[in-house]
Biopython code that builds the backbone (N, CA, C, O; Angstrom):
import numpy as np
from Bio.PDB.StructureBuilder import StructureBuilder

atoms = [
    (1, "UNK", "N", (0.098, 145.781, 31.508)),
    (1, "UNK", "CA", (1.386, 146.149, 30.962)),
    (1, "UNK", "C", (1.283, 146.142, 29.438)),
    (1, "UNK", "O", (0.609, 145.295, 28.853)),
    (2, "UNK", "N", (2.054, 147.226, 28.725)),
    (2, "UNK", "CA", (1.771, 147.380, 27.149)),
    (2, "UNK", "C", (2.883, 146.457, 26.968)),
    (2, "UNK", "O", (3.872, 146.174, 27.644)),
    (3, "UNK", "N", (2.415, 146.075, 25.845)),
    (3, "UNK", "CA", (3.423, 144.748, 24.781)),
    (3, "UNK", "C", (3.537, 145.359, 23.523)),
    (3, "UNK", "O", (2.603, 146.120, 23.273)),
    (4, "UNK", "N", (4.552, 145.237, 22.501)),
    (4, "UNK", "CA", (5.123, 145.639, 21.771)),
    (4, "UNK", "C", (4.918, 144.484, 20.647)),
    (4, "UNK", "O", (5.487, 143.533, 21.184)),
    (5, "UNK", "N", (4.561, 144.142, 19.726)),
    (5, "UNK", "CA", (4.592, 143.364, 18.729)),
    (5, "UNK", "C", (5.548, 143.746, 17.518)),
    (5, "UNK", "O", (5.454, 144.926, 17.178)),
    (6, "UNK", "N", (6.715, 142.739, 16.595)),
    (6, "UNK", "CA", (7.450, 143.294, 15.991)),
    (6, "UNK", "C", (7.212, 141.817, 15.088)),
    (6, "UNK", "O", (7.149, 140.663, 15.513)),
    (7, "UNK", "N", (7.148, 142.141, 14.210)),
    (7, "UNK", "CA", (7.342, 140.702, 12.942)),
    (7, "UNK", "C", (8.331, 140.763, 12.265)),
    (7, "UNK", "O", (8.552, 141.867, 11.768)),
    (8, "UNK", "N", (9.407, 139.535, 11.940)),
    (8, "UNK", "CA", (10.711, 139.986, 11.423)),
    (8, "UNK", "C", (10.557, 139.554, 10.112)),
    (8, "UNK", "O", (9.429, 139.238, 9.733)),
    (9, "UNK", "N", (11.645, 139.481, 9.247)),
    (9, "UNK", "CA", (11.790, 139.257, 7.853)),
    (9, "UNK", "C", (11.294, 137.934, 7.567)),
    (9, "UNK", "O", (10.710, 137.720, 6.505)),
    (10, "UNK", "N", (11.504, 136.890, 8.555)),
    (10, "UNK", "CA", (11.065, 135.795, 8.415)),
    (10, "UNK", "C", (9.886, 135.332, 8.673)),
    (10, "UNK", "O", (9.746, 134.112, 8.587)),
    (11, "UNK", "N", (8.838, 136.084, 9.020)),
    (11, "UNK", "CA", (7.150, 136.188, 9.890)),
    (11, "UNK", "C", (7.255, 135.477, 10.887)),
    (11, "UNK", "O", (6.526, 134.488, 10.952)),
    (12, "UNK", "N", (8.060, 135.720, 11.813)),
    (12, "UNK", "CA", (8.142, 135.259, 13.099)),
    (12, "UNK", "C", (7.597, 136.696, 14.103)),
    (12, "UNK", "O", (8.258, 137.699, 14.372)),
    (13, "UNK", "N", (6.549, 136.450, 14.406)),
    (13, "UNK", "CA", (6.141, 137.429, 15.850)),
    (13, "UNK", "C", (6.728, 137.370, 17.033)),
    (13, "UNK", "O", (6.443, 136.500, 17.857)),
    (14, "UNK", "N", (7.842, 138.537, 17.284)),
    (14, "UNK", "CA", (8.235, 138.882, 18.853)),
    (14, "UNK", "C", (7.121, 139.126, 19.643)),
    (14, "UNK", "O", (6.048, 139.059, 19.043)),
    (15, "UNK", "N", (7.077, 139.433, 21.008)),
    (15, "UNK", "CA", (6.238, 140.317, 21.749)),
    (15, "UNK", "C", (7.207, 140.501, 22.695)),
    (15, "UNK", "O", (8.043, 139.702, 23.116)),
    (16, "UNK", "N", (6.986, 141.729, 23.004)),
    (16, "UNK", "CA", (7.852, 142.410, 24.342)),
    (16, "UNK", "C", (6.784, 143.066, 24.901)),
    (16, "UNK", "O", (5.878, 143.736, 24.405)),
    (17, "UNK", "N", (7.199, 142.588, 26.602)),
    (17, "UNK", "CA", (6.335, 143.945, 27.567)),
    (17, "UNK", "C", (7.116, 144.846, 27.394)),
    (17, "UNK", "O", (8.308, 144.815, 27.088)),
    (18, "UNK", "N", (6.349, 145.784, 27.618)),
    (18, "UNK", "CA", (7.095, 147.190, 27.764)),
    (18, "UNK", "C", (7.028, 147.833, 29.602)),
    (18, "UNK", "O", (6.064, 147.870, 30.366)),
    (19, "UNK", "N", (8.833, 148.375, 29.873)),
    (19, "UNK", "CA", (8.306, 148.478, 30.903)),
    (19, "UNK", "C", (7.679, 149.937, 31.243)),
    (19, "UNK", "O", (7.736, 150.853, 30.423)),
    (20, "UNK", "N", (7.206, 150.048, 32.246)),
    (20, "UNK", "CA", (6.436, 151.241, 32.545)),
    (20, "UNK", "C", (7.474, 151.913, 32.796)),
    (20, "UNK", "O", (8.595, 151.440, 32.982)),
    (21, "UNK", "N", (6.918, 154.003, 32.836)),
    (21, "UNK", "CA", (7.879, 154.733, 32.618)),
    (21, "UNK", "C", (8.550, 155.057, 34.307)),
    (21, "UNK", "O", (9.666, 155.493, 34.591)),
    (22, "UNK", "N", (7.268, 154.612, 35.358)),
    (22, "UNK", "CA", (8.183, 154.874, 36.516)),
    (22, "UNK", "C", (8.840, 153.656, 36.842)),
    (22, "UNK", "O", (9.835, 153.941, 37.509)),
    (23, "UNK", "N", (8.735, 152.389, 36.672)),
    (23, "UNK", "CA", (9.895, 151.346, 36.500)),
    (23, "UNK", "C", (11.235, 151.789, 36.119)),
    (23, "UNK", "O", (12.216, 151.761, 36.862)),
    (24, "UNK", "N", (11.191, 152.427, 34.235)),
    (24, "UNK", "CA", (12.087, 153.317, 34.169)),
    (24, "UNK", "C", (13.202, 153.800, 34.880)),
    (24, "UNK", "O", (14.379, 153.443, 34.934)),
    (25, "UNK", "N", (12.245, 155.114, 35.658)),
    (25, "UNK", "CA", (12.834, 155.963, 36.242)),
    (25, "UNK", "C", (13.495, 155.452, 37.635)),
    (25, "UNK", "O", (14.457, 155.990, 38.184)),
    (26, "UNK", "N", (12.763, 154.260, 38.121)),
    (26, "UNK", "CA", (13.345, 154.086, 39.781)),
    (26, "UNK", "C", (14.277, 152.684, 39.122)),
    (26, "UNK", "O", (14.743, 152.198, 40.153)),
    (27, "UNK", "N", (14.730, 151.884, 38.042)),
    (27, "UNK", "CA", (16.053, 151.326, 37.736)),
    (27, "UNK", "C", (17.005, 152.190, 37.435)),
    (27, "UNK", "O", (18.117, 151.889, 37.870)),
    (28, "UNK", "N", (16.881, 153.649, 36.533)),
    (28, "UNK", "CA", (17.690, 154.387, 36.590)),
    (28, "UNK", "C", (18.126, 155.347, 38.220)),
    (28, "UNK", "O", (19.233, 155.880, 38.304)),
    (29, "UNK", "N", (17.394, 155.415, 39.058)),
    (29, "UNK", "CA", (17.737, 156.284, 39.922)),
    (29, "UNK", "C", (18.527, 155.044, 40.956)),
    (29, "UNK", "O", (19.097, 155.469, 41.961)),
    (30, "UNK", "N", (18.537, 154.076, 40.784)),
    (30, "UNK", "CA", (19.250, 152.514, 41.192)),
    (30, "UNK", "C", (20.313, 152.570, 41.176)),
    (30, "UNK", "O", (21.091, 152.615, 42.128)),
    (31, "UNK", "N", (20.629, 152.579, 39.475)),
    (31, "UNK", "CA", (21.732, 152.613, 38.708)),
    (31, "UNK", "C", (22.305, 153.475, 39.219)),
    (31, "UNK", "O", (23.401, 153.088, 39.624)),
    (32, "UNK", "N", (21.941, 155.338, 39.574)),
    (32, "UNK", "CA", (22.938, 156.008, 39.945)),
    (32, "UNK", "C", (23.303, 156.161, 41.342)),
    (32, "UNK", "O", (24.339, 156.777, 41.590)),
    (33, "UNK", "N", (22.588, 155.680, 42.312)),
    (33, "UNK", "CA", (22.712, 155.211, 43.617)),
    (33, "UNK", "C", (23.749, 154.594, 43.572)),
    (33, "UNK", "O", (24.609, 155.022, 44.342)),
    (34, "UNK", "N", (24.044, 153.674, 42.918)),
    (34, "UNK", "CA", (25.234, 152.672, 43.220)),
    (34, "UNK", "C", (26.073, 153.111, 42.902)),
    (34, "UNK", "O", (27.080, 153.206, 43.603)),
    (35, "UNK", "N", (25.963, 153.588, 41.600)),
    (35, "UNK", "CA", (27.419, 153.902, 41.061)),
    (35, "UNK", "C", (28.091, 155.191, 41.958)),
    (35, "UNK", "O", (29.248, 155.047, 42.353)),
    (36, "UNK", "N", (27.445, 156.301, 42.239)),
    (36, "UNK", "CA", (27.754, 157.014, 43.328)),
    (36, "UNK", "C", (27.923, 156.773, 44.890)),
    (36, "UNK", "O", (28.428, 157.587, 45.663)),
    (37, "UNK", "N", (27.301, 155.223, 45.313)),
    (37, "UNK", "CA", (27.779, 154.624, 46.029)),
    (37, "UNK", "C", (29.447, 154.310, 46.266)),
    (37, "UNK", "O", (30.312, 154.527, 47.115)),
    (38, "UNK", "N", (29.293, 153.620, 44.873)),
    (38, "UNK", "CA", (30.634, 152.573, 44.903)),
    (38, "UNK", "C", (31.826, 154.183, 44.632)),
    (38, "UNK", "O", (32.975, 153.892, 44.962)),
    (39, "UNK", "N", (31.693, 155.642, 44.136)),
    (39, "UNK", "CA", (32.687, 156.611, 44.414)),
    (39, "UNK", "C", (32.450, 156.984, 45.454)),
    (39, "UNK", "O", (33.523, 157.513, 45.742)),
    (40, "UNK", "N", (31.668, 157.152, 46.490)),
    (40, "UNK", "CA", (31.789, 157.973, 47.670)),
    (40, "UNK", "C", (32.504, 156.593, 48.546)),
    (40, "UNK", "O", (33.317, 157.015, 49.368)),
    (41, "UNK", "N", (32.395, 155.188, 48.554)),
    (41, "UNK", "CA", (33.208, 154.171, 49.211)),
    (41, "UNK", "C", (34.642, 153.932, 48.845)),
    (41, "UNK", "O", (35.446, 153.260, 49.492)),
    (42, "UNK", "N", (34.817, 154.463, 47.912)),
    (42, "UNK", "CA", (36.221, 154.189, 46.878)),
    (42, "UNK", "C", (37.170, 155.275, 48.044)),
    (42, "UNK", "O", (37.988, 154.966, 48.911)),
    (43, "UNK", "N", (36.604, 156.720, 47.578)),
    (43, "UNK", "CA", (36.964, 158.127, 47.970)),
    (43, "UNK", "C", (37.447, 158.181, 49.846)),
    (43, "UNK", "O", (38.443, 158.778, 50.254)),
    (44, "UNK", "N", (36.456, 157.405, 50.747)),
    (44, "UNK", "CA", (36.250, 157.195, 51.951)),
    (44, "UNK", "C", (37.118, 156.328, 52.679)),
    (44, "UNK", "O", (37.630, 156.314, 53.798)),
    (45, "UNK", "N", (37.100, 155.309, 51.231)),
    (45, "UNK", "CA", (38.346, 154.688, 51.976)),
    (45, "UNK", "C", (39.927, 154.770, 51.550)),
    (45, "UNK", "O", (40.585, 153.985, 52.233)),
    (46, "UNK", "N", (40.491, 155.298, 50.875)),
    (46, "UNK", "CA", (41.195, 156.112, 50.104)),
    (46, "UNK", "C", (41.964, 157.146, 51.181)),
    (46, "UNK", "O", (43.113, 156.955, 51.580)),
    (47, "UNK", "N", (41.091, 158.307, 51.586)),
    (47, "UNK", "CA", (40.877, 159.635, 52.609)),
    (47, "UNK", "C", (41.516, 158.770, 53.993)),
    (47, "UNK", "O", (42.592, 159.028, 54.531)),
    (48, "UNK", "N", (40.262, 157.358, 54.529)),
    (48, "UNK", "CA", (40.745, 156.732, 55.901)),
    (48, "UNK", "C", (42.212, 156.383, 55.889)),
    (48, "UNK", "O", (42.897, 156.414, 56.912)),
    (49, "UNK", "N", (42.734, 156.005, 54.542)),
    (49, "UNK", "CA", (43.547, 155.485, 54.965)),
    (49, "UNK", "C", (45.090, 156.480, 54.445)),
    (49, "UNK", "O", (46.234, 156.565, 54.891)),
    (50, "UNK", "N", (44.605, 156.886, 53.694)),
    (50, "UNK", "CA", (45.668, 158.401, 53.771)),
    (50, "UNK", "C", (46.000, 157.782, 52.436)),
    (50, "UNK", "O", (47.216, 157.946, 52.331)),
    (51, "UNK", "N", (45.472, 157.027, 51.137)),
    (51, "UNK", "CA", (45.985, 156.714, 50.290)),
    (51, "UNK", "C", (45.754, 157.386, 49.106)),
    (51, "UNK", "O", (46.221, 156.993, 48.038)),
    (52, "UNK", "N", (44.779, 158.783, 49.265)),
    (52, "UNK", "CA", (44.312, 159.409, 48.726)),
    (52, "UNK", "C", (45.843, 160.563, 48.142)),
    (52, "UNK", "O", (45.956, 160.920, 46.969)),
    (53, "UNK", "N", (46.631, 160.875, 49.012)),
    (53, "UNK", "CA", (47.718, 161.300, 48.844)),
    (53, "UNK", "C", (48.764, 160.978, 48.025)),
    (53, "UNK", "O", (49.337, 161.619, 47.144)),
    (54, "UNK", "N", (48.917, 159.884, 48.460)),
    (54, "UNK", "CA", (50.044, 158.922, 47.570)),
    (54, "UNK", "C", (49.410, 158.238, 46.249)),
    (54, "UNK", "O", (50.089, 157.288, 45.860)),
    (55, "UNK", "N", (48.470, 158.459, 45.614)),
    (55, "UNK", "CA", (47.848, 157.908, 44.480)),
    (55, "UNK", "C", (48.403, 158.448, 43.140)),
    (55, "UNK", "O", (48.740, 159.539, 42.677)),
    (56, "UNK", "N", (48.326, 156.967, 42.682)),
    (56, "UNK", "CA", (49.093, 157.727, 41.333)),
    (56, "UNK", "C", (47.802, 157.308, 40.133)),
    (56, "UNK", "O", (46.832, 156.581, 40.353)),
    (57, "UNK", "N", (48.140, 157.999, 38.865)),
    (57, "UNK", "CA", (47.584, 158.353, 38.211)),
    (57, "UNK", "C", (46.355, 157.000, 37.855)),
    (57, "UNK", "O", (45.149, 156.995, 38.101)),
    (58, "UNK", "N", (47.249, 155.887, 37.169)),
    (58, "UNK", "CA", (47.095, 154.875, 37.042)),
    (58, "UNK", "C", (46.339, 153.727, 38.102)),
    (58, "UNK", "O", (45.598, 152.793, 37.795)),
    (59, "UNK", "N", (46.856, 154.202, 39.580)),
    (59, "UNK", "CA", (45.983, 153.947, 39.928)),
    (59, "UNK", "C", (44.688, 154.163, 40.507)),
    (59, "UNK", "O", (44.143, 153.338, 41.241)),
    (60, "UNK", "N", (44.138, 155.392, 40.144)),
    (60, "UNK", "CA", (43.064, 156.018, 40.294)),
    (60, "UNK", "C", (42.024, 155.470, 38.897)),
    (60, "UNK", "O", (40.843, 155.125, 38.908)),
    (61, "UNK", "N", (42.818, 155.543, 37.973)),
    (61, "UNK", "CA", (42.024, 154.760, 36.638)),
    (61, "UNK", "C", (41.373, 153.739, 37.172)),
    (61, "UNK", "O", (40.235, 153.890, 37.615)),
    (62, "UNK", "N", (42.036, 152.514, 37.202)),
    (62, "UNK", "CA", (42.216, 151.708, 37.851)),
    (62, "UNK", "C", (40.536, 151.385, 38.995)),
    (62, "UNK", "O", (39.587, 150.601, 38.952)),
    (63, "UNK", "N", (40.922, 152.364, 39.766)),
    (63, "UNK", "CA", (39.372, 152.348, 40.648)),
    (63, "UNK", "C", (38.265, 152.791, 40.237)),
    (63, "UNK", "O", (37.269, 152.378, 40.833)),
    (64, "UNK", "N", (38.054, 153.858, 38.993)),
    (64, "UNK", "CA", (37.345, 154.287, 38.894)),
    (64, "UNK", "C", (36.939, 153.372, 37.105)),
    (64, "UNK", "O", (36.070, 153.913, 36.421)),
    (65, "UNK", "N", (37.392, 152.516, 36.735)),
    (65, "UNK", "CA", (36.742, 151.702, 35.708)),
    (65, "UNK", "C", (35.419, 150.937, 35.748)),
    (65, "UNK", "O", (34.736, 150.837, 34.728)),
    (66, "UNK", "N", (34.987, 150.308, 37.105)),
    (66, "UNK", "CA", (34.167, 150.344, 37.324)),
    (66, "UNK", "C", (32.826, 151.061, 37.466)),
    (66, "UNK", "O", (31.699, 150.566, 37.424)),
    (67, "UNK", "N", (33.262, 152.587, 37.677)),
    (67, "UNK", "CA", (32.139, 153.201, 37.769)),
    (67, "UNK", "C", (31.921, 153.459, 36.039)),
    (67, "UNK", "O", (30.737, 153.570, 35.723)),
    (68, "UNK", "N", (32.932, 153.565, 34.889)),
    (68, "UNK", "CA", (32.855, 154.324, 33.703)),
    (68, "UNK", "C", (32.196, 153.228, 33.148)),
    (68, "UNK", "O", (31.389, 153.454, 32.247)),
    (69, "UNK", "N", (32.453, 151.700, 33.641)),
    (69, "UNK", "CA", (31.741, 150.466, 32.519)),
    (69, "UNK", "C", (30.742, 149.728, 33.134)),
    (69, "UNK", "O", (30.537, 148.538, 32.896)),
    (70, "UNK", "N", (30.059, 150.465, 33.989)),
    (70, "UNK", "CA", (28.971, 150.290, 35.182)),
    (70, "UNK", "C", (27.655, 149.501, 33.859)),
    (70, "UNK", "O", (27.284, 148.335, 33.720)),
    (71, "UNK", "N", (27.415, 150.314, 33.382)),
    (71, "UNK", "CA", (26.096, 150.407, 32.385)),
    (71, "UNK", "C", (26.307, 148.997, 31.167)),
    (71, "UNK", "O", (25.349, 148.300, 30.832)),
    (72, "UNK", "N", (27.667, 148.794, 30.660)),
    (72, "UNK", "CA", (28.132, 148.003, 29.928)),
    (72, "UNK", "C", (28.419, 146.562, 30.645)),
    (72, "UNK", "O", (27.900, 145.545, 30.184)),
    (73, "UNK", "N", (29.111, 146.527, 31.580)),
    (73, "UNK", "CA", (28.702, 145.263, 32.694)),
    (73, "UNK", "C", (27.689, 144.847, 33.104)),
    (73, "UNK", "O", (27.662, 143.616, 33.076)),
    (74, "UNK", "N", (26.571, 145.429, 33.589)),
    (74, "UNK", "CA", (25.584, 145.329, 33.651)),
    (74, "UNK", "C", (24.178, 144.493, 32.853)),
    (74, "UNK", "O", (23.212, 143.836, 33.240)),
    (75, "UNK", "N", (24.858, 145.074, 31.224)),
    (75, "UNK", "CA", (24.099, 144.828, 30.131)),
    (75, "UNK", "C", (24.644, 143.220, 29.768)),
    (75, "UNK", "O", (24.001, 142.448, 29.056)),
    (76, "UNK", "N", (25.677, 142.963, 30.271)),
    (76, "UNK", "CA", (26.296, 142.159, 29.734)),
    (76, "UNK", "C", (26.162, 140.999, 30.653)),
    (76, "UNK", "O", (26.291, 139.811, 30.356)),
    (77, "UNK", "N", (25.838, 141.602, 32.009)),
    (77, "UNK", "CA", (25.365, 140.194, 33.014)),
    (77, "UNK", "C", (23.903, 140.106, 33.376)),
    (77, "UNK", "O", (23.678, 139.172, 34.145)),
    (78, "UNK", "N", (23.048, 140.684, 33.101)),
    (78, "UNK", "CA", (22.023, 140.781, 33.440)),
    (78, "UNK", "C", (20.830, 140.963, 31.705)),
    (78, "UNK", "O", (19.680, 141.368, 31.539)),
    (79, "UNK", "N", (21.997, 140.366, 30.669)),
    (79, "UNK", "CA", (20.877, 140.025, 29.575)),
    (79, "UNK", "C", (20.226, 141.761, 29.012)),
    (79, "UNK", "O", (19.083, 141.887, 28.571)),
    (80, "UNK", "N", (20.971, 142.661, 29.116)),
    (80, "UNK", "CA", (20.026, 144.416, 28.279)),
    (80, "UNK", "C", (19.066, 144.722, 29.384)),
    (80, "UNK", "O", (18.296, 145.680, 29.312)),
    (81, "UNK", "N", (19.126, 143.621, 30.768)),
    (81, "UNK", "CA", (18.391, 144.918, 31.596)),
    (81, "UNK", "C", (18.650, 145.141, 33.079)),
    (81, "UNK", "O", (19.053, 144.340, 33.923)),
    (82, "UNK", "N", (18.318, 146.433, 33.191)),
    (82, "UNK", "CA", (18.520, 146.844, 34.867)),
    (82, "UNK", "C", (18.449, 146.408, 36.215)),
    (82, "UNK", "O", (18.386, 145.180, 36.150)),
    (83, "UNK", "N", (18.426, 146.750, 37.357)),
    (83, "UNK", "CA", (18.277, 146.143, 38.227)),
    (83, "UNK", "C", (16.417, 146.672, 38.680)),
    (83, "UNK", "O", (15.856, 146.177, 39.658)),
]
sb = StructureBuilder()
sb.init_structure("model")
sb.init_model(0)
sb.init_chain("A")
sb.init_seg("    ")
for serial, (resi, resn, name, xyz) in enumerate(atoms, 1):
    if name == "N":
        sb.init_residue(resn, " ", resi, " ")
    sb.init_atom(name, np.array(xyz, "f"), 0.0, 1.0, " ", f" {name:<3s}", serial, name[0])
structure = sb.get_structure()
């Protein structure tokens, strides 16, 4: 695995692995699994239950905040990285 060396203002040496680019690609294809998960379960159950009709604006926001702060939650519980 490549490592990244960075020396800061103070000569303190970081090192970071770096992750590989198909790591990358299969946390991002994760990421959109779910999140298109969690709208096609939202949508499904919504449709089952006929609430898809009667929805109001607000609360459609509402369900779908999760999917818009998916990436930002994430970062924020799991320390800047993916699953």
């Amino acid at each position: 695995m490549a490592t990244v060396q960075i020396n800061t203002a103070q000569n303190v040496t970081l090192n970071y692995d770096v992750a590989s680019v198909g790591a990358r690609m299969l946390a991002g294809l994760l990421d959109v699994i779910f999140m298109y998960a969690y709208v096609l379960l939202i949508f499904y159950f919504l449709d089952a239950t006929d609430l898809l009709v009667d929805i109001e604006e607000w609360q459609f926001i509402i369900l779908i905040l999760p999917y818009l702060f998916y990436h930002f939650i994430l970062e924020l519980l799991f320390n800047g990285q993916s699953f």
